[in-house]
N, C-alpha and C positions, 0 to 999 in steps of 0.2 A: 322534671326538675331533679338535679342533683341533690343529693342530701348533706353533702361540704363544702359545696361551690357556694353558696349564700352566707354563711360563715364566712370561707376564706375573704371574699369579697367585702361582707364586712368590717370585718377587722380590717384590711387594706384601705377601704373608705376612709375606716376612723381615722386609722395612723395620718393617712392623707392630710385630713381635715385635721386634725391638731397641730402636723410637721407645719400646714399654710397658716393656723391657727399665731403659732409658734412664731413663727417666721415675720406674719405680719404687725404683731406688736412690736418684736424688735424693732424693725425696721419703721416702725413710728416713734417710736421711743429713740430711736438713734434720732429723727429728721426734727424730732419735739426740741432734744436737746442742741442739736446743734443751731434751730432757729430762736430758742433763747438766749442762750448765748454767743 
């Protein structure tokens, strides 16, 4: 095992996971709004 590869890879994870995070409340939040009104 590397000793910065599980780091890197982490941090790349997270970003991941919050950019999808991110991405997919807007994108409920856009479809919430536009089926209310």
């Amino acid at each position: 095992m590397k000793k910065y590869d599980w780091r890197s890879a982490d941090m790349m994870k997270f970003f991941f996971y919050v950019i999808m995070y991110f991405i997919a409340i807007r994108q409920f939040i856009t479809c919430y709004l536009h089926t209310s009104s």
